[in-house]
N, CA, C and O atoms as a GROMACS GRO file, in nm:
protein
  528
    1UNK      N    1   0.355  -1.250   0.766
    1UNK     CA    2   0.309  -1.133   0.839
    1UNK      C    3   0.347  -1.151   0.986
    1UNK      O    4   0.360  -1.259   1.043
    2UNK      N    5   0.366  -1.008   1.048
    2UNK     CA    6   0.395  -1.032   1.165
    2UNK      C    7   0.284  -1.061   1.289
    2UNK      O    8   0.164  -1.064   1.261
    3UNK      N    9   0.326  -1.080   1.421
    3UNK     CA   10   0.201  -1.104   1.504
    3UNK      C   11   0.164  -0.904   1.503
    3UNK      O   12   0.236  -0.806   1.486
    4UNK      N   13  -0.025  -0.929   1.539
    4UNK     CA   14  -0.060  -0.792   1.499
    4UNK      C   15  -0.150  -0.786   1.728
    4UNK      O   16  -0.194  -0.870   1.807
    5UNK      N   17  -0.133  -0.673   1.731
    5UNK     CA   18  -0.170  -0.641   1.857
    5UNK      C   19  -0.367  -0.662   1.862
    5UNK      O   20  -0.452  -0.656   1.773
    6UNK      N   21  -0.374  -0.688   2.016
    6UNK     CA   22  -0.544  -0.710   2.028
    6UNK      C   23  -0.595  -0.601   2.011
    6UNK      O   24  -0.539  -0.509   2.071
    7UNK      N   25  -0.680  -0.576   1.952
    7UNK     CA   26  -0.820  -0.484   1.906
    7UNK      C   27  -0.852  -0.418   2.018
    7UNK      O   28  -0.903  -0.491   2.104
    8UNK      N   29  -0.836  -0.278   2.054
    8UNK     CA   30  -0.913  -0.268   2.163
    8UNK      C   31  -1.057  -0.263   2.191
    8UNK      O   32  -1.133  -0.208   2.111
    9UNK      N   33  -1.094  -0.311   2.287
    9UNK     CA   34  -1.208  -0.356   2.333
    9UNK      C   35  -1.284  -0.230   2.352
    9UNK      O   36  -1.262  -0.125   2.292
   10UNK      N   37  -1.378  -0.253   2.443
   10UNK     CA   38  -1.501  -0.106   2.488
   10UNK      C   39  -1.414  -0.073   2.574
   10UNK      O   40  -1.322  -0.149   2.606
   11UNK      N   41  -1.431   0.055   2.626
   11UNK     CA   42  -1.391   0.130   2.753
   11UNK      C   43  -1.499   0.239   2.757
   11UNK      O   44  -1.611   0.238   2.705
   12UNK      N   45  -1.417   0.371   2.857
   12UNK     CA   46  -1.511   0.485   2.798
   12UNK      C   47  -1.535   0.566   2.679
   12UNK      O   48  -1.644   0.616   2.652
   13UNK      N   49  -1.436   0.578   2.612
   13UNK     CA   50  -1.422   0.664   2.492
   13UNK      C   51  -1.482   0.570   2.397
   13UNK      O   52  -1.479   0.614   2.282
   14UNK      N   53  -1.562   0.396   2.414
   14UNK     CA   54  -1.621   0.374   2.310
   14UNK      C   55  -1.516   0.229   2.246
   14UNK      O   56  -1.420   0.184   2.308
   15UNK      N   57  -1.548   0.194   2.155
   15UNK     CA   58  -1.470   0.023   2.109
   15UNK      C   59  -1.388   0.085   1.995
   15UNK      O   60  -1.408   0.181   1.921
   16UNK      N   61  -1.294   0.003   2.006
   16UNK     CA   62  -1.172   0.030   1.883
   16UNK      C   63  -1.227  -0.061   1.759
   16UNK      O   64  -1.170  -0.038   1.652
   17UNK      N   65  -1.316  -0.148   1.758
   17UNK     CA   66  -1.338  -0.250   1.601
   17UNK      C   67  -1.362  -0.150   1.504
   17UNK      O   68  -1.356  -0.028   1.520
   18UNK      N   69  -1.378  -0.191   1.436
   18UNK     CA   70  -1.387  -0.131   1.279
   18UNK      C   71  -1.582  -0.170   1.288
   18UNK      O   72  -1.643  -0.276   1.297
   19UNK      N   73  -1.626  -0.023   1.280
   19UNK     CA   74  -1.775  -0.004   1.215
   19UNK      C   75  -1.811   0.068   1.359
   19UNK      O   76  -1.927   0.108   1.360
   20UNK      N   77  -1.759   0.086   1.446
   20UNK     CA   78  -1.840   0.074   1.629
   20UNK      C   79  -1.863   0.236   1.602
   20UNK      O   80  -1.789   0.317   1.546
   21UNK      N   81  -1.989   0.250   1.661
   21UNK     CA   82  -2.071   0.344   1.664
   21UNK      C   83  -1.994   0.431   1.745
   21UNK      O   84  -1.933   0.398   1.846
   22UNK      N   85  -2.002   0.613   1.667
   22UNK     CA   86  -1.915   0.720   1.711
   22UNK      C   87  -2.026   0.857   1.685
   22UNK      O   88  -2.016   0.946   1.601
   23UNK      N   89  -2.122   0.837   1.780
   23UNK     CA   90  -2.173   0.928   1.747
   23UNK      C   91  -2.273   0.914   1.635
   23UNK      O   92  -2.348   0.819   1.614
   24UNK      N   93  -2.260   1.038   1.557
   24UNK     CA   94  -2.347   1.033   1.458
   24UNK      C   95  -2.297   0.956   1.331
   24UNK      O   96  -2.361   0.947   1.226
   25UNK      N   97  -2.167   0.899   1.358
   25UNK     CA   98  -2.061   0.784   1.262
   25UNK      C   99  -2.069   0.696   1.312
   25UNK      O  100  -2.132   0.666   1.414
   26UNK      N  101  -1.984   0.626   1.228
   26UNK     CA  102  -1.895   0.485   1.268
   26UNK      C  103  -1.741   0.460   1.215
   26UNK      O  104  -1.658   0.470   1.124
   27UNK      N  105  -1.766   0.427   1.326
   27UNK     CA  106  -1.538   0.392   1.324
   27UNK      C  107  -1.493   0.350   1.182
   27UNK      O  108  -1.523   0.236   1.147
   28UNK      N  109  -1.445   0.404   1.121
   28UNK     CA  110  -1.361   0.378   0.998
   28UNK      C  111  -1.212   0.296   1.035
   28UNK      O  112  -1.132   0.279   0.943
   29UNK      N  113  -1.189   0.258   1.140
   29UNK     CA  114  -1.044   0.147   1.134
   29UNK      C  115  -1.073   0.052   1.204
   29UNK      O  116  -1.179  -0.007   1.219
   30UNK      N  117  -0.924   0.032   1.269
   30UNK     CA  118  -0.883  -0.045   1.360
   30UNK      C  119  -0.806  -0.011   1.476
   30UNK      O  120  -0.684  -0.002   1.460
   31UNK      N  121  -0.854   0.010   1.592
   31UNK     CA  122  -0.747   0.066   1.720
   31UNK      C  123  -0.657  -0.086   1.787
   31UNK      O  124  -0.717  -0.147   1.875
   32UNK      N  125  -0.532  -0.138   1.748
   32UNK     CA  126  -0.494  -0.192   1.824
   32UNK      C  127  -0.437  -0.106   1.987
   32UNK      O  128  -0.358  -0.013   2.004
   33UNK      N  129  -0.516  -0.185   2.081
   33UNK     CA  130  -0.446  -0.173   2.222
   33UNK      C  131  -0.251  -0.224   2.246
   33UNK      O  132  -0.200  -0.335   2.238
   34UNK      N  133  -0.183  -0.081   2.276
   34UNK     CA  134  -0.066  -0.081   2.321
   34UNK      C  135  -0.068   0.050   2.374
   34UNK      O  136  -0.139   0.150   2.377
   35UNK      N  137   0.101  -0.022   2.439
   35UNK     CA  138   0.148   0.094   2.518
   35UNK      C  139   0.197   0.210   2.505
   35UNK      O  140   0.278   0.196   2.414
   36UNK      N  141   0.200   0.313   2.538
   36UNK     CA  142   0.308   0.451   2.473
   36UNK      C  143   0.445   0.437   2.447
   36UNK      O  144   0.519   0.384   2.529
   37UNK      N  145   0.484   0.479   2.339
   37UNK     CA  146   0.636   0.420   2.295
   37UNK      C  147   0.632   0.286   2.248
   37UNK      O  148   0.727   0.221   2.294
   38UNK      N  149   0.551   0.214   2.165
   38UNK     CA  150   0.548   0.109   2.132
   38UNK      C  151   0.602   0.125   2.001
   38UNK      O  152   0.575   0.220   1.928
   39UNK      N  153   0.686   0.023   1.970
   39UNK     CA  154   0.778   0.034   1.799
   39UNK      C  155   0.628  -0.010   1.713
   39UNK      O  156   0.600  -0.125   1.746
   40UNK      N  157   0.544   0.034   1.634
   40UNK     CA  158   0.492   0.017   1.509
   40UNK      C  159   0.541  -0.016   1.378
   40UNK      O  160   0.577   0.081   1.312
   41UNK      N  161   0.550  -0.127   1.324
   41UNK     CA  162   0.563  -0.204   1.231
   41UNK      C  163   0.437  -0.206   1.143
   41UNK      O  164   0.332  -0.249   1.190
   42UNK      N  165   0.445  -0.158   1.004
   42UNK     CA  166   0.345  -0.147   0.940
   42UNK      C  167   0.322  -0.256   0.895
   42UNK      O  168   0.420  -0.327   0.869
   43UNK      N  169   0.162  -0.318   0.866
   43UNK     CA  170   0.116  -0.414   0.854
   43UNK      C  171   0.097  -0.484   0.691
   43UNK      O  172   0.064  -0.600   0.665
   44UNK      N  173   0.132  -0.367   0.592
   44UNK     CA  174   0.167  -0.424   0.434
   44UNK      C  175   0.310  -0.294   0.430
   44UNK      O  176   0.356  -0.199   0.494
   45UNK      N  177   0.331  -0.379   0.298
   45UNK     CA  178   0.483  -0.283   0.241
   45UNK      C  179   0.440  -0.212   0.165
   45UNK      O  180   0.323  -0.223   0.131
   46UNK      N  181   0.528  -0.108   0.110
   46UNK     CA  182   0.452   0.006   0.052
   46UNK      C  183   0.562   0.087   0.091
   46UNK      O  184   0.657   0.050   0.161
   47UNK      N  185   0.537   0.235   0.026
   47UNK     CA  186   0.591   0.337   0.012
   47UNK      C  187   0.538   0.468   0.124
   47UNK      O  188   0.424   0.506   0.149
   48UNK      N  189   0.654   0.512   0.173
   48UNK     CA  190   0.533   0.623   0.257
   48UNK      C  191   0.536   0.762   0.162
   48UNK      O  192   0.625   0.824   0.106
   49UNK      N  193   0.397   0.775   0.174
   49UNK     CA  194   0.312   0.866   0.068
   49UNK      C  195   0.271   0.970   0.191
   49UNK      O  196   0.158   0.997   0.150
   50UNK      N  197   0.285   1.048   0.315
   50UNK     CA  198   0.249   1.110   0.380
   50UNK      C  199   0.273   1.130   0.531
   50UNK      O  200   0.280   1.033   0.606
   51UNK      N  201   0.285   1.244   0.568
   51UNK     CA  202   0.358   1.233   0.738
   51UNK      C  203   0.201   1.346   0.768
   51UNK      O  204   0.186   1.412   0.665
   52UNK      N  205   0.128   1.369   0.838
   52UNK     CA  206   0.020   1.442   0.860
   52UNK      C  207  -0.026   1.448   1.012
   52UNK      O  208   0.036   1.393   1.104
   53UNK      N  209  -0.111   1.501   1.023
   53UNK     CA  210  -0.203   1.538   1.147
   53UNK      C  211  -0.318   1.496   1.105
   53UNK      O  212  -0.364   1.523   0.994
   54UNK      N  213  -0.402   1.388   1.235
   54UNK     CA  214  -0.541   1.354   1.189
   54UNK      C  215  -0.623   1.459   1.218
   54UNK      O  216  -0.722   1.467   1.145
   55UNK      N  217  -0.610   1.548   1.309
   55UNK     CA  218  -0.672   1.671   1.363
   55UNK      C  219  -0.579   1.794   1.337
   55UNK      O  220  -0.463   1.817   1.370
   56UNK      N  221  -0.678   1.867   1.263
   56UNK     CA  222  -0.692   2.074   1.261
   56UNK      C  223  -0.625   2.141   1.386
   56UNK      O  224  -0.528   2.216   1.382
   57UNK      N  225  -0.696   2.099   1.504
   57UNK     CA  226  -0.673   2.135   1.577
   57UNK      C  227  -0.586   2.096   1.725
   57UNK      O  228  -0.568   2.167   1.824
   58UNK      N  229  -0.527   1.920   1.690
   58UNK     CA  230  -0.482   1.910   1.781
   58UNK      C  231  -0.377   1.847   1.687
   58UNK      O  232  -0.397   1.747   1.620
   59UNK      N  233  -0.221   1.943   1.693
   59UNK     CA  234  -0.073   1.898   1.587
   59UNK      C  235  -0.030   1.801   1.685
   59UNK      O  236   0.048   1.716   1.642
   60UNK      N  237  -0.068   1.794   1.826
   60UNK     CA  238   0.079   1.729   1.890
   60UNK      C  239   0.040   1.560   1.853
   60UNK      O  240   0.098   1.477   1.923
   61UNK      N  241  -0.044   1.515   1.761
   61UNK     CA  242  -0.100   1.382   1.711
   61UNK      C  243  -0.024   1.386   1.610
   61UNK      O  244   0.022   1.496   1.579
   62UNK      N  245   0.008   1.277   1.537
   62UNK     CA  246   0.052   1.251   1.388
   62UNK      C  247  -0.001   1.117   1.326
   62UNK      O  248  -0.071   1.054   1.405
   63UNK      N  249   0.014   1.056   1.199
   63UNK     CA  250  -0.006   0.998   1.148
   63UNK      C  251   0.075   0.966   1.040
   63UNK      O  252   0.103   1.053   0.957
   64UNK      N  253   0.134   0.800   1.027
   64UNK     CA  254   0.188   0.795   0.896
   64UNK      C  255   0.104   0.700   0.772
   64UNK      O  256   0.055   0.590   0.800
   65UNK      N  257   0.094   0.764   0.622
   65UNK     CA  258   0.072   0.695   0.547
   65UNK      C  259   0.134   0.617   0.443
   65UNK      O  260   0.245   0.642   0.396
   66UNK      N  261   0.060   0.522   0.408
   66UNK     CA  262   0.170   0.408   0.368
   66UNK      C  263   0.093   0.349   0.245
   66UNK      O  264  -0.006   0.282   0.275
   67UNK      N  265   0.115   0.360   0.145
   67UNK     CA  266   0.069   0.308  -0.017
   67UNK      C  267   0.147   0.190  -0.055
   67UNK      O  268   0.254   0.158  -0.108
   68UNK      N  269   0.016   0.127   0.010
   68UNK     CA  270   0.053  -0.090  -0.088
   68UNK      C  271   0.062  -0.059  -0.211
   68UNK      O  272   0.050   0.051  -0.266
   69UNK      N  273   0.094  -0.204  -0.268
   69UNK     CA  274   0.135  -0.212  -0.407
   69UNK      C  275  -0.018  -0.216  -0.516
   69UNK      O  276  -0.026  -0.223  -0.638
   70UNK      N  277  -0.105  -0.211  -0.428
   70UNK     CA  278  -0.263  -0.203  -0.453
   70UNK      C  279  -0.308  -0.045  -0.516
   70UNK      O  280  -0.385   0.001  -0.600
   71UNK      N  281  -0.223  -0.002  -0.430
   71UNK     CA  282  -0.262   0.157  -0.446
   71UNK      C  283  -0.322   0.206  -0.353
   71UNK      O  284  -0.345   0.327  -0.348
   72UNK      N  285  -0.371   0.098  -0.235
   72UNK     CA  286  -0.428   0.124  -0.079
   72UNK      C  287  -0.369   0.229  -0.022
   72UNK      O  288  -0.250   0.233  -0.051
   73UNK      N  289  -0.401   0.306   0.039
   73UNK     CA  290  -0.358   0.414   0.150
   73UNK      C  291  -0.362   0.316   0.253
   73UNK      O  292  -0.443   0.224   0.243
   74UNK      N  293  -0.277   0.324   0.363
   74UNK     CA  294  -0.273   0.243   0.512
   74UNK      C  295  -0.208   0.377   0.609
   74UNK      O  296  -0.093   0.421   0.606
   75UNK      N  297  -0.329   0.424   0.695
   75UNK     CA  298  -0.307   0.548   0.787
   75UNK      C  299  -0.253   0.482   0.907
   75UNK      O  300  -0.293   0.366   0.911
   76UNK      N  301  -0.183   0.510   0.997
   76UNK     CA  302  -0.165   0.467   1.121
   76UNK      C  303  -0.133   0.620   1.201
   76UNK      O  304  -0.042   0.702   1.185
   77UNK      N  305  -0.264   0.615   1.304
   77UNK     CA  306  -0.255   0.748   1.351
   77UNK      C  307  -0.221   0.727   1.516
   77UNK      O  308  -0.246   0.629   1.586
   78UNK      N  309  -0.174   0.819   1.543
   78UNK     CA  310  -0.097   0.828   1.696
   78UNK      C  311   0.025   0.776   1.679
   78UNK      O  312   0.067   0.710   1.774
   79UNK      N  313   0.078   0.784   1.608
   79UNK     CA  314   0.180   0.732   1.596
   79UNK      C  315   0.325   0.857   1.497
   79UNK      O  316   0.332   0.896   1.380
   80UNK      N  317   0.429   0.882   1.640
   80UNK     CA  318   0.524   0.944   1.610
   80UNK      C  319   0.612   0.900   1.476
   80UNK      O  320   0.677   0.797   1.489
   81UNK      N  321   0.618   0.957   1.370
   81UNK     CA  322   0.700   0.927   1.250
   81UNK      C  323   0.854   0.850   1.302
   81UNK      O  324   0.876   0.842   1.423
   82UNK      N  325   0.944   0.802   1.212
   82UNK     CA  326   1.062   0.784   1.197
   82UNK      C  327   1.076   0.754   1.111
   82UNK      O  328   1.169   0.673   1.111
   83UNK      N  329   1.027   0.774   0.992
   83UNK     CA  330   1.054   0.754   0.836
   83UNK      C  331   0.968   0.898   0.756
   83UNK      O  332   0.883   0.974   0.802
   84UNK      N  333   1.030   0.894   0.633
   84UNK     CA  334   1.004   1.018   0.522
   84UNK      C  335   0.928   0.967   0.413
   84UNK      O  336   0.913   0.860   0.354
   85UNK      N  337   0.881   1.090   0.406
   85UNK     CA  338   0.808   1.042   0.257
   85UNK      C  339   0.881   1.022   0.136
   85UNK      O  340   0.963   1.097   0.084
   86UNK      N  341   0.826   0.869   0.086
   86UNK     CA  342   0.965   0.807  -0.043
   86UNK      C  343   0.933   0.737  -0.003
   86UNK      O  344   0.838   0.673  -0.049
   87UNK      N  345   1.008   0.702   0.132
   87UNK     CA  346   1.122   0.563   0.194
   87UNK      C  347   1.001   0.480   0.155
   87UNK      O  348   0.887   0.523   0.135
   88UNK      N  349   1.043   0.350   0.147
   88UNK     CA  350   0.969   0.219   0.116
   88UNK      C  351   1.020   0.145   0.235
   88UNK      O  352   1.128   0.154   0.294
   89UNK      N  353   0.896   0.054   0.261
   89UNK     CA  354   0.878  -0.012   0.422
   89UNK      C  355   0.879  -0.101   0.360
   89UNK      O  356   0.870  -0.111   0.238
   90UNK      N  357   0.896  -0.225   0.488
   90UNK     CA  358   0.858  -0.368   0.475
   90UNK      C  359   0.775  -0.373   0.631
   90UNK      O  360   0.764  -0.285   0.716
   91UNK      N  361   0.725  -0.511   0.627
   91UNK     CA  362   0.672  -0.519   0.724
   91UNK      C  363   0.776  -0.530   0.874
   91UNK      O  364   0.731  -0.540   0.988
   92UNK      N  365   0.916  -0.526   0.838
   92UNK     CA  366   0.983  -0.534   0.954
   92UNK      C  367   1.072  -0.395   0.971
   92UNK      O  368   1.173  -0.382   1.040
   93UNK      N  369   1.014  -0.306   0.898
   93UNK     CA  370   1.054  -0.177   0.935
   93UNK      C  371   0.957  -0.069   1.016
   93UNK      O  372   0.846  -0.020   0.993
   94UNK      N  373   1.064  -0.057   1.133
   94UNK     CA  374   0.924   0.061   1.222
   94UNK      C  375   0.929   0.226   1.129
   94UNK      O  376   1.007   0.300   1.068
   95UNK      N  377   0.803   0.215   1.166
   95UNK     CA  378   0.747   0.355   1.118
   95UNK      C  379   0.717   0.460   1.215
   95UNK      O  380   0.667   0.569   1.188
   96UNK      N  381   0.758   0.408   1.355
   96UNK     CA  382   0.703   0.527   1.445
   96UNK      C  383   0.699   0.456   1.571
   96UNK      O  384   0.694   0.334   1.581
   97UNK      N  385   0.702   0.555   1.685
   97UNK     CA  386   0.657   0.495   1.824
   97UNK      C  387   0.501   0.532   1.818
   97UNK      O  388   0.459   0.611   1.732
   98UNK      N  389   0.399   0.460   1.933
   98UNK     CA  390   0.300   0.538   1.947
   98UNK      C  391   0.325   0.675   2.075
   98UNK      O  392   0.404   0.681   2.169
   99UNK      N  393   0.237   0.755   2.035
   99UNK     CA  394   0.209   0.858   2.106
   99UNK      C  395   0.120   0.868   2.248
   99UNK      O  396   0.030   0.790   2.214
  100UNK      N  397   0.095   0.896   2.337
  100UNK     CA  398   0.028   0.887   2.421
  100UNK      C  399  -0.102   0.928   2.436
  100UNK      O  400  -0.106   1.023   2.357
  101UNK      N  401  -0.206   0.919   2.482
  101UNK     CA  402  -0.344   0.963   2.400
  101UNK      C  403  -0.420   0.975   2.596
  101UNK      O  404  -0.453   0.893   2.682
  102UNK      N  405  -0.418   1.139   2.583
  102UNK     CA  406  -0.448   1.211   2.705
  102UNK      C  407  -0.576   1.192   2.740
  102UNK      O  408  -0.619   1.268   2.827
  103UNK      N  409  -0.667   1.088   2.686
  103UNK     CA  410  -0.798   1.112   2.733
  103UNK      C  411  -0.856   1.044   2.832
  103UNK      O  412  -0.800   0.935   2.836
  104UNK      N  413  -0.960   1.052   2.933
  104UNK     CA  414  -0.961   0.939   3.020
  104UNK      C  415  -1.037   0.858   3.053
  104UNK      O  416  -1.157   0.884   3.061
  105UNK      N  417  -0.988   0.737   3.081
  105UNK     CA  418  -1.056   0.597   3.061
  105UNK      C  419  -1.049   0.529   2.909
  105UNK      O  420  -1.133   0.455   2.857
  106UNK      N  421  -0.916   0.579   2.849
  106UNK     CA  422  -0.877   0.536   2.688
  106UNK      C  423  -0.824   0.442   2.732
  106UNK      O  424  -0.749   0.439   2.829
  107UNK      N  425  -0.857   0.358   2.666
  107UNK     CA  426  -0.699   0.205   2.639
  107UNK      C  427  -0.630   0.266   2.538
  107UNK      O  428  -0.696   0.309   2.444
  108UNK      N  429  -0.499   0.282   2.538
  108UNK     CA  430  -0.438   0.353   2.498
  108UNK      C  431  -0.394   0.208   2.347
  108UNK      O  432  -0.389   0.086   2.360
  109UNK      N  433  -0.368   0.307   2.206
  109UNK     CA  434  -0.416   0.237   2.114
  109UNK      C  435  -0.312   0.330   1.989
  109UNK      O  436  -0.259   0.441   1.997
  110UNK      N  437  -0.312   0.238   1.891
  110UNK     CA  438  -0.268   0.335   1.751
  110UNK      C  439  -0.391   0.258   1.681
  110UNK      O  440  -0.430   0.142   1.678
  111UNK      N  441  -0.433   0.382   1.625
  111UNK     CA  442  -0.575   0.360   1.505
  111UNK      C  443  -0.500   0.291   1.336
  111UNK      O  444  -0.395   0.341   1.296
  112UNK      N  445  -0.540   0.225   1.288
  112UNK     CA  446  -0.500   0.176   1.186
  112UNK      C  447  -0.665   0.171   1.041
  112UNK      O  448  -0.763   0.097   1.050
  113UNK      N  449  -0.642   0.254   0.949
  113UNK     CA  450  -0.744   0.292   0.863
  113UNK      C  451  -0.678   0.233   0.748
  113UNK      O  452  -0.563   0.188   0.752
  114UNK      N  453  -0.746   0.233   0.657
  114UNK     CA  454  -0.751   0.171   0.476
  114UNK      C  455  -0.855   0.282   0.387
  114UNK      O  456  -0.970   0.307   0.423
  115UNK      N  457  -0.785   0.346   0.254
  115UNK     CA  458  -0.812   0.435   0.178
  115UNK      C  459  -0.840   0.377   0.057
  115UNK      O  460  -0.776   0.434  -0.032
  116UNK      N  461  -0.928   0.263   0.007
  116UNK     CA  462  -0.912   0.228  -0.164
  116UNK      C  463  -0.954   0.366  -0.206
  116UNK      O  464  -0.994   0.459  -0.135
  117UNK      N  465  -0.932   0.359  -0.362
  117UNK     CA  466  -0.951   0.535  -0.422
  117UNK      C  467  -1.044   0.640  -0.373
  117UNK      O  468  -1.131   0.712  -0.422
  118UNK      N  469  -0.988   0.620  -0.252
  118UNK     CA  470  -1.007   0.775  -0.168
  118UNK      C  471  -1.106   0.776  -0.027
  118UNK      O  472  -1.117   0.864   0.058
  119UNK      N  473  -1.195   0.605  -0.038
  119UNK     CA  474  -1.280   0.574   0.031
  119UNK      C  475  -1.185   0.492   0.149
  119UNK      O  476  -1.072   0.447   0.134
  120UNK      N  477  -1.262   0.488   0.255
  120UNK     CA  478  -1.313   0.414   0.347
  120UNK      C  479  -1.297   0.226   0.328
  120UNK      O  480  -1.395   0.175   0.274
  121UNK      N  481  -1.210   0.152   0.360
  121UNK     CA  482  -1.293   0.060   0.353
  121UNK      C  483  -1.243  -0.028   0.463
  121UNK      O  484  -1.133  -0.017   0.518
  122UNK      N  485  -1.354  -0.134   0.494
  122UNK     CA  486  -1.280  -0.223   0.591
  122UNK      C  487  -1.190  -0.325   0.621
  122UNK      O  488  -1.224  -0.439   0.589
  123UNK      N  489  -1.085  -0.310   0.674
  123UNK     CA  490  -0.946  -0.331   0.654
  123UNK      C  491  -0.963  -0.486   0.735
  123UNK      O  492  -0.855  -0.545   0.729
  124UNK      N  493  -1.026  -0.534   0.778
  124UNK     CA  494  -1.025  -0.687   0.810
  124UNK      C  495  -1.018  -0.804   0.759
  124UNK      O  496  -0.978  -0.910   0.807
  125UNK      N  497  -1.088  -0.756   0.587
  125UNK     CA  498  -1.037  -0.871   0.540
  125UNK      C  499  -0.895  -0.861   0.479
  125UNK      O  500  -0.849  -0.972   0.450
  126UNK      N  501  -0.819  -0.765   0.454
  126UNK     CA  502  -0.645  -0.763   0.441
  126UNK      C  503  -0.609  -0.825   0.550
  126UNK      O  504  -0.510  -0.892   0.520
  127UNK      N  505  -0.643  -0.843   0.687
  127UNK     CA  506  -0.572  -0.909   0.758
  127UNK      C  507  -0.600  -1.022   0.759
  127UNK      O  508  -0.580  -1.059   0.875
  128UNK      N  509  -0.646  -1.134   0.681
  128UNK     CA  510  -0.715  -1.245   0.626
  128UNK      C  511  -0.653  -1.286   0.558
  128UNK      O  512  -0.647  -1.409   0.547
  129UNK      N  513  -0.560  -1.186   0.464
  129UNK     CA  514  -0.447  -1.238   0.339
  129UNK      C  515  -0.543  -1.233   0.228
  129UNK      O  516  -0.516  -1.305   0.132
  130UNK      N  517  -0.657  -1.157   0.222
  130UNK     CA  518  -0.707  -1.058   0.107
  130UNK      C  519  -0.687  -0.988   0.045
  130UNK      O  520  -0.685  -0.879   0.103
  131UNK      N  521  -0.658  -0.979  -0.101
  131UNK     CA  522  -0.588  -0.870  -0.160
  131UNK      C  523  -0.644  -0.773  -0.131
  131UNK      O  524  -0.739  -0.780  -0.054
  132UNK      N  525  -0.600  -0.648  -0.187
  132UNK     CA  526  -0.615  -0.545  -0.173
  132UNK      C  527  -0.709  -0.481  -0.319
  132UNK      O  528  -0.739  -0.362  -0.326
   0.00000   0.00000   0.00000
């Protein structure tokens, strides 16, 4: 596996860990802290199963999804496409630059989520070398 970017920390908009309180939620991923235009390298191999918008209302965001050999969904949102749905990744193929994220006092970040059959789950222990 490759080296994976630091977690972002608290700021104003709140902590990037996985579970951190959002309101009347809690964070369903992982925000690694980077810069805009950063090459994204997906973190398992897999097939991309989806090019989308995490938001209704705001298109100029995207997101790519990526189906392990588990059957995992792996979302990575803010993040500009450069691959189609089909193509099959490895971990040393980029999937996208990140996007820039207009809000203020953000550490600027690509969100990284996990879908087992259809749920939610927390993606920390895959980065442990936990199956899926």
């Amino acid at each position: 596996m490759h080296a994976v970017l630091p977690v972002r920390g608290e700021d104003v908009q709140g902590s990037g860990a996985y579970g951190a309180p959002r309101g009347s939620r809690t964070h369903n991923g992982i925000d690694f802290a980077c810069y805009p235009g950063t090459v994204v390298l997906p973190l398992f191999p897999g097939e991309v199963t989806k090019l989308g918008y995490p938001y209704a209302d705001k298109l100029e965001f995207r997101y790519v999804q990526i189906t392990d050999i588990w059957g995992n969904d792996h979302r990575y949102f803010y993040v500009d496409p450069c691959v189609v749905v089909g193509q099959k990744v490895s971990v040393h193929d980029p999937i996208g630059e990140t996007q820039e994220l207009p809000y203020e006092g953000i550490t600027q970040h690509f969100h990284w989520e996990v879908k087992k059959d259809g749920k939610h789950i927390d993606p920390r222990p895959l980065l442990n070398g936990e199956a899926g």
